[in-house]
C-alpha angles and dihedrals in degrees: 000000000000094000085067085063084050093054102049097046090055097060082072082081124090124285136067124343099256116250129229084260096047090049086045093055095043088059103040081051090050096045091048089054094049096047089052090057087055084059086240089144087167113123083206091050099040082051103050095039094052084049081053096048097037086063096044091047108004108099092033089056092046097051088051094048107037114091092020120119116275130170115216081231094058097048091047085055084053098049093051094046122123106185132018091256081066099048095044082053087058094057 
């Protein structure tokens, strides 16, 4: 998932430490737009294999996100992002 190196490497900028939920939602995001990608359009298997991923990568992508800078702009580009391009643009 290189968009979540991208993420993590974009909290570096001005604005609020992230929090545990923010980071959570960065990676679930990330994951949704990979598994699209993949053409896996089932809300089940989004969903079971973001719980999977989430358990292989979860907590290591966490610890390096939370307390790291975020705006509240960037984060609103990343939830509307459709694809990783747009969500490297965010950051």
């Amino acid at each position: 998932m290189p968009a979540l190196l991208a993420a993590v490497a974009f909290l570096a900028a001005c604005g609020h430490p992230a929090t545990r939920e923010e980071c959570d939602e960065l990676f679930t995001k990330n994951a949704e737009i990979e598994l699209r990608t993949q053409k896996v359009t089932d809300p089940k298997l989004i969903a079971d294999r973001i719980a999977a991923a989430r358990s292989a990568e979860g907590d290591a992508f966490v610890g390096r996100c939370v307390g790291k800078r975020i705006t509240p702009r960037a984060l609103e580009c990343v939830r509307r992002a459709t694809t990783g391009e747009q969500v490297d643009r965010c950051l």
